[in-house]
N, C-alpha and C positions, 0 to 999 in steps of 0.2 A: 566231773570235769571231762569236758572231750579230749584232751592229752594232757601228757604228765609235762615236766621241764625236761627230763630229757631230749623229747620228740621234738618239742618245742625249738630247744637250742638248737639240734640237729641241723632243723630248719634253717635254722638265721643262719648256721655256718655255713651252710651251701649256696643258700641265697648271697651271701655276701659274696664269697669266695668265687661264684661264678660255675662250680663244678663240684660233682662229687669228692674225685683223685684230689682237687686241690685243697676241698675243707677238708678230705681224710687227712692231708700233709698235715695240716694245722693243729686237728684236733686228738690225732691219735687212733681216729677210726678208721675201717675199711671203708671204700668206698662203696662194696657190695653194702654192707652193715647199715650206711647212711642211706641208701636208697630206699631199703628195705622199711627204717626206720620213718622216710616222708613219705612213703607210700602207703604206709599205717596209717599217718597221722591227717592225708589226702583222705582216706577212705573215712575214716570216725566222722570229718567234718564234710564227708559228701561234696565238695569241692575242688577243683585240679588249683596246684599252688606252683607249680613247678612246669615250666612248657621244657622238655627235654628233646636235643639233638645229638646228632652224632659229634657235632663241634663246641655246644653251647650248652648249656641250664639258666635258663632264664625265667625270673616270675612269672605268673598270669597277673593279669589287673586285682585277684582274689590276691594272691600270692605279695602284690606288692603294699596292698592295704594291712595286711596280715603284716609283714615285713615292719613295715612306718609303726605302728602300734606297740611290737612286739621289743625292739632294739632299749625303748626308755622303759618299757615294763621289766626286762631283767636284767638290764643295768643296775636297776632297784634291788631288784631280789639279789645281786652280787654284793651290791654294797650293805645291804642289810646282815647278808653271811660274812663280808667282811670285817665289819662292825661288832661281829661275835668274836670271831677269829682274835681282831686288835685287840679281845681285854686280855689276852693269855699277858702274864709277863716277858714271857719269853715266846717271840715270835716265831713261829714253825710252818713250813709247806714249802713249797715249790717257787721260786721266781724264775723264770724265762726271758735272758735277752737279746736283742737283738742284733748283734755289732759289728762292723767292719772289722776286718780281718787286722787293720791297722790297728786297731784298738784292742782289741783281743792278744798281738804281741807287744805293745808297747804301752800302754795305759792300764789293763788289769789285772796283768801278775804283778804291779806295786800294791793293788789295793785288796784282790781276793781271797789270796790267804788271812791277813787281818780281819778280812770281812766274816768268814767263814769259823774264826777263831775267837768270835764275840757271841756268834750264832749258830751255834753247833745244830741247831733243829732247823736250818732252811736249807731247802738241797736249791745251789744255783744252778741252772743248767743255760750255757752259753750256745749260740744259731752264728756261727761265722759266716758273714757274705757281704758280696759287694753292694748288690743291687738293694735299693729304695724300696722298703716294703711297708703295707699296712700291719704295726706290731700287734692289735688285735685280730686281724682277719687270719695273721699269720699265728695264734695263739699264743702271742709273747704279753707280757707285763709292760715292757718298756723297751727302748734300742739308745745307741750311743750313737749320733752322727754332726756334722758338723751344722752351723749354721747357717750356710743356705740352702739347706735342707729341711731345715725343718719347718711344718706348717705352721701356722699362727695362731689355732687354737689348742696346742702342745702348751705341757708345761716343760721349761728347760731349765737342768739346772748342772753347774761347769764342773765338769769332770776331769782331770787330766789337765798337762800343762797349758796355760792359758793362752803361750803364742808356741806357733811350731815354723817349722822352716822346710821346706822343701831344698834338696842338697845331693850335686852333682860330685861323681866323684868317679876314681879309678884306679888302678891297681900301677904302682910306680915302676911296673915293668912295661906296661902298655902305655904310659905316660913314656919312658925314657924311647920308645920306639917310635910312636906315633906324633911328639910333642903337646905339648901343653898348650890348649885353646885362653886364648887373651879376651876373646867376645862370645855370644853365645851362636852367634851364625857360625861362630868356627866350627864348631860342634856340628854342622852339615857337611864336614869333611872327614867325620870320625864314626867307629862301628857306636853304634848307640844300642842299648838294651832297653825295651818298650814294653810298654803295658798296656792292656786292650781295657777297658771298660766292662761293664755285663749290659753294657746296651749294644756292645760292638766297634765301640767308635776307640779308635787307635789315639789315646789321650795325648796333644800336644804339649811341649815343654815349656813350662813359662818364667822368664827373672825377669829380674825387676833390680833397679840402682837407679839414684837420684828421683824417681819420677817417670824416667823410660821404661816401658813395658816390653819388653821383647821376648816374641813367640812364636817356637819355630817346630817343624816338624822332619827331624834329623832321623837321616838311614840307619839299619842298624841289620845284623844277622841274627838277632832274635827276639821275639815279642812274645809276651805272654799274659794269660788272662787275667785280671788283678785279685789277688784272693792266695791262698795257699803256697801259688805256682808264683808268687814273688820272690820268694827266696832263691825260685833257681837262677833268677838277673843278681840276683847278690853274690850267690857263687862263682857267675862265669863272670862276674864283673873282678873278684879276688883271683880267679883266675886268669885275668889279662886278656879277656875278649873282649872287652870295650867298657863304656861309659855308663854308667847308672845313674837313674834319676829317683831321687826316693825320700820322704821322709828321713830327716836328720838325724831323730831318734834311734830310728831303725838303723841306721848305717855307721852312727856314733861309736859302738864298741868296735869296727873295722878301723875309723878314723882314728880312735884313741891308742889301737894297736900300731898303725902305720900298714894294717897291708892293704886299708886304700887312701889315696890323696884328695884333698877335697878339691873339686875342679871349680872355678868361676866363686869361691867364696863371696866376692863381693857383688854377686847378683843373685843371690837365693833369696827366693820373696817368701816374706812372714806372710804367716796367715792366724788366725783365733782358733783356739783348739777346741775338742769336740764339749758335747754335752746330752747327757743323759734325757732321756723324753719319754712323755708319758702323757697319756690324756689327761685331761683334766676333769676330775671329780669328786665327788664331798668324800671318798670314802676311798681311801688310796687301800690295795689289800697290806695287808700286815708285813709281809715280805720285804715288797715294793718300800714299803713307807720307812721299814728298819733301814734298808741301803741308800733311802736317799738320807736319811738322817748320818749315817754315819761317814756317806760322803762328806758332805755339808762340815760336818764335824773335824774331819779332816782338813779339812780347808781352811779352818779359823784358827 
């Protein structure tokens, strides 16, 4: 055989990924490692598969025929080792997922301990982040995102609470100084605490009562990226810097305590909560297939 499946897959991760440094994120290898390893596999098949820049990795026309061929040949060869994997009784290896950071605080510590206490043999490992990613290119199993996000040849299935609410709120010392907004244009008179996107874009605030939609994009003394650095708008919001806008969830055990007040309760727009995604194929790996079973399970 002119290359083994290592060499092979190498390939397809770079190829796909666009770059060495991004299919090493993916895959766990070096990017030195993976050059080294197409450069192998260039030389056995006496053909350039890879046109390389300083900015770019992109196929050759050899490279992209090689590509189209190679994606449904070991997608097979996965699911045929998956297929072995599935007869174990007890499911064992690795799942990798994807999730917003929303998810990861307020939808998975209900469910992973449980999960992890049925199935001592699969080690979960969670990827928290905002931005929209390919979960194979990025070498995940699956992601948890909401649904206008997800593509339409995903399989989806519902994870976590089915409606959520977005929910303005603030701390009763900053309410008794600044007063209490009646509309949500009020709120463009108030310090507002903001969240950037990971595309960049400064995410506007949107309610919603009877039918009216109103979306505004209110001042504030501090913004930040959404991901991690949310919690610091949670703190300066209990500490009386202004107004937060956040999932309901997330801000429920402050509202339940009383040291924050829910602002505009009756314009927080519902929205359908997330769900789990995964490609679709005959051969879901063993992991995978135990955790959607046991969501599933959960549910009923």
């Amino acid at each position: 055989m002119a290359a083994d499946l290592s060499d092979l897959n190498a390939f397809v991760a770079v190829a796909r990924a666009g770059g060495f440094r991004q299919a090493g994120r993916a895959t766990g290898l070096s990017a030195s490692a993976l050059s080294e390893t197409v450069r192998r596999l260039e030389d056995r098949l006496g053909v350039r598969l890879l046109n390389r820049t300083t900015r770019s990795v992109v196929p050759t026309e050899a490279g992209r025929r090689l590509l189209d061929r190679l994606g449904p040949a070991l997608g097979e060869v996965e699911a045929a080792l998956d297929t072995v994997k599935g007869l174990s009784d007890r499911p064992a290896g690795t799942l990798k997922l994807n999730v917003p950071v929303s998810a990861a605080v307020m939808v998975l510590p209900h469910i992973v301990p449980a999960f992890l206490k049925v199935y001592p043999d699969i080690v979960l490992e969670l990827v928290a982040e905002e931005r929209f990613v390919d979960v194979l290119a990025a070498g995940c199993d699956a992601g948890i995102r909401y649904e206008e996000r997800l593509d339409q040849d995903m399989i989806a299935v519902p994870i976590g609470p089915r409606r959520q609410r977005f929910a303005a709120a603030a701390a009763p010392v900053y309410l008794a100084q600044r007063g209490r907004p009646e509309h949500p244009r009020d709120l463009l008179q108030h310090d507002c605490l903001r969240g950037r996107a990971s595309s960049g874009a400064l995410l506007p605030w949107e309610f919603e009562r009877d039918g009216e939609i109103v979306m505004i994009d209110p001042p504030g003394p501090l913004i930040v990226n959404l991901g991690a650095a949310v919690e610091v708008i949670v703190q300066s919001a209990l500490a009386g810097t202004g107004v937060v806008f956040l999932f309901e969830d997330w801000l429920r055990p402050h509202l339940d305590s009383g040291a924050l007040e829910p602002v505009l309760p009756d314009w927080w727009q519902e929205f359908s909560g997330p769900f789990l995604y995964y490609p679709g194929r005959r051969h879901v790996p063993a992991p995978l297939r135990a955790f959607v079973d046991f969501i599933k399970a959960d549910r009923a």
